[in-house]
FIROKOL-522295 format. One record per residue (C-alpha): x, y, z; residue number from 0; residue in three letters. Coordinates in steps of 0.25 Angstrom, whole numbers, plus 5000, padded with zeros to 4 digits. Example, Ala and Ser with C-alpha at 12.3 -4.5 7.8 and 13.67 -1.06 7.14 Angstrom:
2
+------+------+------+------+------+
:    X :    Y :    Z : resi : resn :
+------+------+------+------+------+
: 5049 : 4982 : 5031 :    0 :  Ala :
: 5055 : 4996 : 5029 :    1 :  Ser :
+------+------+------+------+------+
This chain:
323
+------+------+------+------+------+
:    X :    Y :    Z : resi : resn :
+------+------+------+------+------+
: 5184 : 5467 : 4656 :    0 :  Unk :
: 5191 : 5458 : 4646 :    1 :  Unk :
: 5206 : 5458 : 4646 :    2 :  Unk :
: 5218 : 5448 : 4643 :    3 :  Unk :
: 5221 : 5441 : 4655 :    4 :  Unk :
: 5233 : 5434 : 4658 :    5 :  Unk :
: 5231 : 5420 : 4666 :    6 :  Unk :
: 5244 : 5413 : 4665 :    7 :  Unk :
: 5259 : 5417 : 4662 :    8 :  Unk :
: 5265 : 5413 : 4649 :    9 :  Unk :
: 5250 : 5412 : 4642 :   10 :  Unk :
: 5242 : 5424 : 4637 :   11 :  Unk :
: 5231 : 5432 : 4641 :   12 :  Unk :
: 5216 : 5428 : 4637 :   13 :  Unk :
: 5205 : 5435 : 4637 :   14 :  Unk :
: 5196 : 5437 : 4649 :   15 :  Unk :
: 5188 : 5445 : 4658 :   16 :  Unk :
: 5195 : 5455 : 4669 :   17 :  Unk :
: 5189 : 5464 : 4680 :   18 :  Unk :
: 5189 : 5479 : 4675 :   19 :  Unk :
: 5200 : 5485 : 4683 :   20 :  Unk :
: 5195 : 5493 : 4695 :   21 :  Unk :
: 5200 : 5506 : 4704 :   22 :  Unk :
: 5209 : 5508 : 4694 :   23 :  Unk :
: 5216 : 5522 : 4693 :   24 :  Unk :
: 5214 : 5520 : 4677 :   25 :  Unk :
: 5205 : 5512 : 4671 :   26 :  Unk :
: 5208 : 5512 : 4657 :   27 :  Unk :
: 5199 : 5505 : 4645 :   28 :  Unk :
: 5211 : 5497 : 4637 :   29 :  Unk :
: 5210 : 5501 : 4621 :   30 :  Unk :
: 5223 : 5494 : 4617 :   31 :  Unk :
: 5234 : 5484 : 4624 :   32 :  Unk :
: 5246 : 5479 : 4619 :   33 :  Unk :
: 5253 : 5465 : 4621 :   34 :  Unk :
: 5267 : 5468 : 4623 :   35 :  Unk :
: 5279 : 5462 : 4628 :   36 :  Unk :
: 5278 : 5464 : 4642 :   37 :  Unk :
: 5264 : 5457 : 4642 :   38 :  Unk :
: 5269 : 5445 : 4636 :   39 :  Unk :
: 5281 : 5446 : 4646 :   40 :  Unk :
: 5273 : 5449 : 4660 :   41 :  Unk :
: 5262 : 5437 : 4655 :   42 :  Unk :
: 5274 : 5426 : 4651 :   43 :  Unk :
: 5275 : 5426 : 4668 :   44 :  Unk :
: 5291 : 5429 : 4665 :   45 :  Unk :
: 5292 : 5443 : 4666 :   46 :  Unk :
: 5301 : 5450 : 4676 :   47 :  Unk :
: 5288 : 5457 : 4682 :   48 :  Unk :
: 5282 : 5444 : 4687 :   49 :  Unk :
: 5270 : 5435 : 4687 :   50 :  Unk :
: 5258 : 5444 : 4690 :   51 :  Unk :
: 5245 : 5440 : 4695 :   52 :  Unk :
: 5238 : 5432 : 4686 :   53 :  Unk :
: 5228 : 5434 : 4679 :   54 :  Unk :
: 5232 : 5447 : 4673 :   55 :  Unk :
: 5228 : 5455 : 4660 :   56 :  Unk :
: 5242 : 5459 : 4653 :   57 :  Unk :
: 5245 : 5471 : 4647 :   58 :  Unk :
: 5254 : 5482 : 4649 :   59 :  Unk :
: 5251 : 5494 : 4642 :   60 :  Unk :
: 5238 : 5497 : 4634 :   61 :  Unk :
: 5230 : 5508 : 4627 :   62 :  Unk :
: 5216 : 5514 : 4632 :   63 :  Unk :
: 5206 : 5523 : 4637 :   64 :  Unk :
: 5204 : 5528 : 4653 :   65 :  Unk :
: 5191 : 5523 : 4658 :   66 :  Unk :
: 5194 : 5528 : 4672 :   67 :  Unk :
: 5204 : 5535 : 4679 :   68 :  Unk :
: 5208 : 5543 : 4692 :   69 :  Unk :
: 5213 : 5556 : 4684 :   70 :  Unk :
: 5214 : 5550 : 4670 :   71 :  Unk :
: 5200 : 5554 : 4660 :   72 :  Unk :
: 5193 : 5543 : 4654 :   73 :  Unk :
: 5194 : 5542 : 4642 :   74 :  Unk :
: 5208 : 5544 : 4640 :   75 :  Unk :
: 5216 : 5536 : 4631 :   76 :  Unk :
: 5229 : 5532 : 4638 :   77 :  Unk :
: 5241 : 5520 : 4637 :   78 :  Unk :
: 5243 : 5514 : 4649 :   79 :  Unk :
: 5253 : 5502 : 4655 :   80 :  Unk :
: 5249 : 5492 : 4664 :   81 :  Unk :
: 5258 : 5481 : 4675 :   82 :  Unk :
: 5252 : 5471 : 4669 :   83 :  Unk :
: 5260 : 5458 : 4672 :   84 :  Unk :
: 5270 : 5466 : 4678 :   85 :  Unk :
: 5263 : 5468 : 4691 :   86 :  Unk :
: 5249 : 5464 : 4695 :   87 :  Unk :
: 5237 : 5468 : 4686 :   88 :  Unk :
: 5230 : 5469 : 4673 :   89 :  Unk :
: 5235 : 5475 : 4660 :   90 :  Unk :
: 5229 : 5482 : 4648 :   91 :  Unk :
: 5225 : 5470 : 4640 :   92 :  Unk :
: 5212 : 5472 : 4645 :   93 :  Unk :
: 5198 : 5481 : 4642 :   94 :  Unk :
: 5204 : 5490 : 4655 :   95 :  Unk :
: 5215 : 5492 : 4662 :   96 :  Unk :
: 5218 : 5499 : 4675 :   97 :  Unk :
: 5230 : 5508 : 4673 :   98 :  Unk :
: 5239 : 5517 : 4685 :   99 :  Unk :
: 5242 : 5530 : 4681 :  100 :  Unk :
: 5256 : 5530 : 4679 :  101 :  Unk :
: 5250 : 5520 : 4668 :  102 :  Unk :
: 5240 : 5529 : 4659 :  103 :  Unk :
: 5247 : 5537 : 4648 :  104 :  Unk :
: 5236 : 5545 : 4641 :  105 :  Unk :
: 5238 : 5544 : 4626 :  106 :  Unk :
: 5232 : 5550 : 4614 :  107 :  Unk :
: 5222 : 5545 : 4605 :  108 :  Unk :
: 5230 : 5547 : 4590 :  109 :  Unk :
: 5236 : 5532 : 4590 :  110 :  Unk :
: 5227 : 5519 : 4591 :  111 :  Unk :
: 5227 : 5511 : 4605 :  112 :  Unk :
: 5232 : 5499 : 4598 :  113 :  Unk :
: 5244 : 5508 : 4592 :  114 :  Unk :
: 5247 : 5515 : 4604 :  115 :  Unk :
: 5246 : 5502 : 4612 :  116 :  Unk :
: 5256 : 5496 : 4603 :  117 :  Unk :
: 5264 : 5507 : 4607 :  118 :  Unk :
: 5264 : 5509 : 4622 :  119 :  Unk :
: 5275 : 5505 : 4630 :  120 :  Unk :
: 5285 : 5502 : 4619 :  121 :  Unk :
: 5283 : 5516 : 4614 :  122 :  Unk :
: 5287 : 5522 : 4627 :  123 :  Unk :
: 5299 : 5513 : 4626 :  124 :  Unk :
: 5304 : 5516 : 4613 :  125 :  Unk :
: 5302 : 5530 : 4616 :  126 :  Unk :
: 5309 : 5530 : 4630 :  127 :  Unk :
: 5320 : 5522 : 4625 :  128 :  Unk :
: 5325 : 5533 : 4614 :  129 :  Unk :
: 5322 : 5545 : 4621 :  130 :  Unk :
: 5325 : 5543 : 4636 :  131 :  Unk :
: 5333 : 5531 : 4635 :  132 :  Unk :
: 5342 : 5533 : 4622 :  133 :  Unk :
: 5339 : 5548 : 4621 :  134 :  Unk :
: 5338 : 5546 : 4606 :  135 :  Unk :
: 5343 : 5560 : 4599 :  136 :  Unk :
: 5339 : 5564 : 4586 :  137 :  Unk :
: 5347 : 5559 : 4575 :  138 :  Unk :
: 5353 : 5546 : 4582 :  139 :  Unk :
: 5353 : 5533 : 4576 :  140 :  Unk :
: 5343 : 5524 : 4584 :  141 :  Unk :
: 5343 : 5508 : 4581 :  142 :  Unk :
: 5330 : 5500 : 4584 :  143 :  Unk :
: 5331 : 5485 : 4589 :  144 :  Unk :
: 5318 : 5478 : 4590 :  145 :  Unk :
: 5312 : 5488 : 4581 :  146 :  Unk :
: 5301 : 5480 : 4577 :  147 :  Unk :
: 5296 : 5478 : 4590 :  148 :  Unk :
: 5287 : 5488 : 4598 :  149 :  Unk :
: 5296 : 5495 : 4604 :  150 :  Unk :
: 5306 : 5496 : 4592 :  151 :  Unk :
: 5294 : 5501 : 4581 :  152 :  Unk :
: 5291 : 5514 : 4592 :  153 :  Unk :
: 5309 : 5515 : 4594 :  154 :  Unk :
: 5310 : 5516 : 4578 :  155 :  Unk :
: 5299 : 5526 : 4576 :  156 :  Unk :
: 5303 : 5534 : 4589 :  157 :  Unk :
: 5316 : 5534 : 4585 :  158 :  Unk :
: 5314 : 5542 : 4572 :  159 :  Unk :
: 5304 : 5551 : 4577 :  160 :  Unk :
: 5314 : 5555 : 4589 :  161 :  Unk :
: 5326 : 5557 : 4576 :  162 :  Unk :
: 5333 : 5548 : 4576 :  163 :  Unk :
: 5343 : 5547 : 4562 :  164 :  Unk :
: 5342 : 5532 : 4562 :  165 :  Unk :
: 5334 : 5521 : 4567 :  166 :  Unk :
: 5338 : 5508 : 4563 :  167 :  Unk :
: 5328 : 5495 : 4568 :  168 :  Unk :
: 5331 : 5481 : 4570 :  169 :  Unk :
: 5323 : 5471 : 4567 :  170 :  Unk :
: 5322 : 5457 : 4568 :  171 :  Unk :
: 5319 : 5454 : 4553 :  172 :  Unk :
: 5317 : 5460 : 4539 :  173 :  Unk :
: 5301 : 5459 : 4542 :  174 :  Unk :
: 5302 : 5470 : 4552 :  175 :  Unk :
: 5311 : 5480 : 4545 :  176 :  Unk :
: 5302 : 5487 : 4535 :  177 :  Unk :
: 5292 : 5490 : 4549 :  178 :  Unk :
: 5304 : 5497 : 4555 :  179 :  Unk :
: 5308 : 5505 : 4543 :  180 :  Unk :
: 5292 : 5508 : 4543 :  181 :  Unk :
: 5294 : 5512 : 4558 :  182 :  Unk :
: 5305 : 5522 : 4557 :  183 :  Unk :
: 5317 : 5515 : 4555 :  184 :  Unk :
: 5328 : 5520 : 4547 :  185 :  Unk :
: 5333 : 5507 : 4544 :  186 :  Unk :
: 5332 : 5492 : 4548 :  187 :  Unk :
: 5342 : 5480 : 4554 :  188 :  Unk :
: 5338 : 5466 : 4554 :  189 :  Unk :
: 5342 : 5459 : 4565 :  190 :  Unk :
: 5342 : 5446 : 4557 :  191 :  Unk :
: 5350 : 5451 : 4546 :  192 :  Unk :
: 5362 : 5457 : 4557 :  193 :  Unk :
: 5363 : 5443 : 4566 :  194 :  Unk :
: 5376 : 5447 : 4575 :  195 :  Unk :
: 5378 : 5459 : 4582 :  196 :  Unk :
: 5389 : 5466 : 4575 :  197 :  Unk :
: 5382 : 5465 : 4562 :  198 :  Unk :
: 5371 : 5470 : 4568 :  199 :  Unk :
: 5377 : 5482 : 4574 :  200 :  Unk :
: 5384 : 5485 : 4561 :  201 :  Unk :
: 5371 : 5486 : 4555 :  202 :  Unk :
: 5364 : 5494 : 4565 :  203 :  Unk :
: 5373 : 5505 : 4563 :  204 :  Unk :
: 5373 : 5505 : 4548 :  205 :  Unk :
: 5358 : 5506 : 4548 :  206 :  Unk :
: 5360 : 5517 : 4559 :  207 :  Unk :
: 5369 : 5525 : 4549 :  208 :  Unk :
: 5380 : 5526 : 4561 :  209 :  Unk :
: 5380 : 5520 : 4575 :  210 :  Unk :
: 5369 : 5519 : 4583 :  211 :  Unk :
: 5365 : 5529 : 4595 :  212 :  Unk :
: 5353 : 5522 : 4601 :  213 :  Unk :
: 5345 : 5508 : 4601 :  214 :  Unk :
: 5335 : 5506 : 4607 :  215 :  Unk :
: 5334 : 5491 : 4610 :  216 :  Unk :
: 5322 : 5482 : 4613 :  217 :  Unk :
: 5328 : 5470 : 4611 :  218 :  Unk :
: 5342 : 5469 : 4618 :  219 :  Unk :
: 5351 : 5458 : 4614 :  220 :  Unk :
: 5360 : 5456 : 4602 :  221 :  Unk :
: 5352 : 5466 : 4593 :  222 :  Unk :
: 5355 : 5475 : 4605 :  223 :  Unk :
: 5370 : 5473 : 4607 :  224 :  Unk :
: 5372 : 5475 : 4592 :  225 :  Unk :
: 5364 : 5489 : 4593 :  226 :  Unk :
: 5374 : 5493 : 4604 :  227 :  Unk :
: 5384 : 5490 : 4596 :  228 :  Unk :
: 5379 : 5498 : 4585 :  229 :  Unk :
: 5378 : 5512 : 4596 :  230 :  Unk :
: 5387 : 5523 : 4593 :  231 :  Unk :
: 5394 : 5532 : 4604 :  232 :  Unk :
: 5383 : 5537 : 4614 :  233 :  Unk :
: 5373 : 5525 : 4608 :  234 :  Unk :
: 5361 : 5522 : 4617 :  235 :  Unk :
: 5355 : 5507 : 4617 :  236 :  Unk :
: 5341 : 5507 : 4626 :  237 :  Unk :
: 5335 : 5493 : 4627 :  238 :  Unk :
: 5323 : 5491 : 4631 :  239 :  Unk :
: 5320 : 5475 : 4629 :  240 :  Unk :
: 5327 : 5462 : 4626 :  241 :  Unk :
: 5317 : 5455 : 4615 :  242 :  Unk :
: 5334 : 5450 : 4610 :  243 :  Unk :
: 5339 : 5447 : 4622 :  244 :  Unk :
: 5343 : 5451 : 4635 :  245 :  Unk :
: 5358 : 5452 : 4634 :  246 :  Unk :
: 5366 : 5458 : 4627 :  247 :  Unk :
: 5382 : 5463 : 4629 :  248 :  Unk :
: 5388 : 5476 : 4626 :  249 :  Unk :
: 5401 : 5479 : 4623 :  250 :  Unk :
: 5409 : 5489 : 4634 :  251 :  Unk :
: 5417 : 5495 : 4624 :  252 :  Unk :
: 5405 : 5499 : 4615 :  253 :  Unk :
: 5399 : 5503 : 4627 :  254 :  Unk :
: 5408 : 5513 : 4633 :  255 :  Unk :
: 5415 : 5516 : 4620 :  256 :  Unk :
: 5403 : 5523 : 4614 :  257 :  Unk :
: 5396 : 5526 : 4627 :  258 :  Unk :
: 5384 : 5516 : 4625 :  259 :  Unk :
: 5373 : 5516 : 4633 :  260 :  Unk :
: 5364 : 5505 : 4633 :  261 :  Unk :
: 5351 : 5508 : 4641 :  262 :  Unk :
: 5338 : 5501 : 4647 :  263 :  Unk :
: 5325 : 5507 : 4645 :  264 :  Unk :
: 5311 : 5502 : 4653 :  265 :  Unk :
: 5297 : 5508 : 4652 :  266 :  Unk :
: 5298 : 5508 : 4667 :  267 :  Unk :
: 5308 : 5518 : 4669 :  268 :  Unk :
: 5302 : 5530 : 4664 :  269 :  Unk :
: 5290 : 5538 : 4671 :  270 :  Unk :
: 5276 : 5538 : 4666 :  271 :  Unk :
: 5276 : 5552 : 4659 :  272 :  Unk :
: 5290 : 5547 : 4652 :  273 :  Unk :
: 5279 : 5535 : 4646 :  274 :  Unk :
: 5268 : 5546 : 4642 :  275 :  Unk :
: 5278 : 5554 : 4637 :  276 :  Unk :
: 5284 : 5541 : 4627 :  277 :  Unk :
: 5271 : 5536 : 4626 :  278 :  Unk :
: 5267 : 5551 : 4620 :  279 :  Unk :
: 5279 : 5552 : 4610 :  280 :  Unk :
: 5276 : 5537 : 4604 :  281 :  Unk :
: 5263 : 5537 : 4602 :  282 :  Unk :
: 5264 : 5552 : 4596 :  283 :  Unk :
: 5272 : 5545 : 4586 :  284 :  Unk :
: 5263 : 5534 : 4584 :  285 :  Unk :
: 5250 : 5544 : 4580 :  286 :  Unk :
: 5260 : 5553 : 4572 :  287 :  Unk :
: 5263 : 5540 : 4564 :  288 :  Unk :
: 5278 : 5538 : 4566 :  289 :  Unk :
: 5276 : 5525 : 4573 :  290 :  Unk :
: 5268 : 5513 : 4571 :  291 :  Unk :
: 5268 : 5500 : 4581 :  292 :  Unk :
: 5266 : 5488 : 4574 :  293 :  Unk :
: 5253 : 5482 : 4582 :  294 :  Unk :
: 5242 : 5473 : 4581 :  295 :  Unk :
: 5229 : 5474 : 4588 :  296 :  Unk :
: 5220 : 5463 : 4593 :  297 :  Unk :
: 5207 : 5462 : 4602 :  298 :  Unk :
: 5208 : 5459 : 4617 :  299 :  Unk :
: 5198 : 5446 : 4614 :  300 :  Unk :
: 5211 : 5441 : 4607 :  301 :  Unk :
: 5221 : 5444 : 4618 :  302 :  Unk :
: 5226 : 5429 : 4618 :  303 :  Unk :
: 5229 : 5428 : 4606 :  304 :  Unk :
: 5235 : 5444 : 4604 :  305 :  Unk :
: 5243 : 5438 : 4616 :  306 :  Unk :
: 5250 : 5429 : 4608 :  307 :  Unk :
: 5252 : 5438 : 4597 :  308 :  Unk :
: 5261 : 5448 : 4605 :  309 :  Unk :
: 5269 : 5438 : 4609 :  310 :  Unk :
: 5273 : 5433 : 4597 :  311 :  Unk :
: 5272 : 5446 : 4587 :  312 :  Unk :
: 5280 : 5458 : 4586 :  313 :  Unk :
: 5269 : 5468 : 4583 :  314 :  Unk :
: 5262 : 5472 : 4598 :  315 :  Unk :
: 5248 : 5466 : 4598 :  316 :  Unk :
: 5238 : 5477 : 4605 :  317 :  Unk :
: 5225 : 5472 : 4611 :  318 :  Unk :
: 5213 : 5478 : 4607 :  319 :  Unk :
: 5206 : 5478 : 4621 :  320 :  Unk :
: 5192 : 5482 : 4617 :  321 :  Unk :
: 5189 : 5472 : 4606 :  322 :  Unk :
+------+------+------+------+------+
């Protein structure tokens, strides 16, 4: 089968030639696969998971069809997640993919695969973050860092669906303000127009109309500290990266004086039926038309190249694995 195949760390993948995965539980037929961050992490040779085995085809997480299974029909569309670059084995940037159960998540067939690729893991995040981890309530005030990223375009649109009163997005610049006030947002900050952390703060709550009651924080850092600052009594802050940095200080007296709480979320710690479940809720938002992920598609014969472009773009390159 032709796939991506990574043969040294820090370089990309090139197209090659891979045995079809055999004896597998699920043999699933790949549709769509995105680049994302973790790929570029695992395939870098610096990530906390390890150098795997090389050569490898990357890929976390992809879109397709069920060729053959133990108890799953063929022919069923599903998203799946892979180990890819985290422990031994091949990933979804490929024409098949072998995939465990706890793995395969049937989906429906009202979004595109490249869309709901886009989506995937990212989605689950946002959704987990302000419904298990922040508990978001209806009519709360909710502010966005990172919103133009992935994670923070799903957060924004979530968060009005779930009924929050406010959702206010930070940006790195003016150029990515008018896509979140596209993508639910009730109003905008900049961070380069609010450099130091109290005047940043001040600003998050005057766009919030009021102090905040969650974040939800890919980015960690300053931007992050600021946000914290800007949390009224009972406020949550649920960080779930460190694209700024990753350190930060907080004061105690904000802390225990308004009863903070600043939280961590992972993917990792929540069950399967917890990822079908956010999986369901975000991609229903998608085919209903209240969220659009900014994505790019390319074939899989241009995977070195697509490579390349993920790293250094912040719209998420999916991979057309048929053509």
């Amino acid at each position: 089968m032709r796939a991506a195949i990574l043969h040294a760390y820090g370089a990309g993948p090139v197209l090659g030639e891979r045995p079809e995965p055999i004896d597998a539980v699920h043999l699933v037929e790949v549709t769509a696969a995105p680049i994302v961050p973790l790929d570029l992490l695992c395939a870098s040779g610096t990530s906390y998971f390890g150098q795997q085995p090389l050569p490898y085809v990357p890929g976390v997480q992809g879109i397709g069809v069920v060729r053959s299974s133990s108890d799953v029909a063929a022919g069923t569309r599903v998203w799946f997640a892979t180990t890819a670059g985290m422990r031994p084995g091949d990933g979804s940037l490929a024409e098949f993919c072998a995939v465990a159960t706890t793995d395969l998540v049937p989906i429906d067939g009202e979004l595109t695969d490249a869309a709901a690729a886009a989506i995937g893991t990212s989605g689950i995040a946002a959704w987990m973050a302000l419904t298990w981890r922040a508990r978001l309530q209806p009519g709360e005030r909710v502010v966005v860092l990172g919103a133009s990223g992935i994670v923070g375009q799903v957060t924004t649109a979530a968060a009005r669906h779930l009924g929050a009163a406010r959702v206010v997005a930070v940006v790195r610049s003016a150029a990515a303000a008018d896509a979140a006030l596209g993508g639910g947002a009730t109003q905008v900050v900049t961070l380069a127009d609010h450099p130091d952390r109290t005047t940043l703060s001040r600003r998050l709550i005057e766009a919030a109309d009021g102090p905040v009651d969650v974040v939800i924080d890919p980015v960690f850092g300053e931007p992050a500290a600021a946000a914290a600052d800007a949390l009224g009594p009972g406020g949550r802050l649920v960080n779930l990266g460190g694209a700024a940095g990753d350190r930060t200080d907080f004061s105690s007296a904000t802390l225990r004086g308004r009863s903070i709480a600043i939280l961590g979320y992972t993917n990792n710690a929540i069950t399967p039926a917890r990822w079908a479940g956010a999986l369901g809720s975000v991609l229903g938002l998608a085919s209903a038309g209240e969220l659009k992920v900014s994505h790019v598609i390319r074939p899989l014969t241009e995977c070195a190249e697509a490579w390349a472009e993920a790293g250094r773009s912040g719209t998420r390159v999916v991979l057309d694995t048929r053509a």
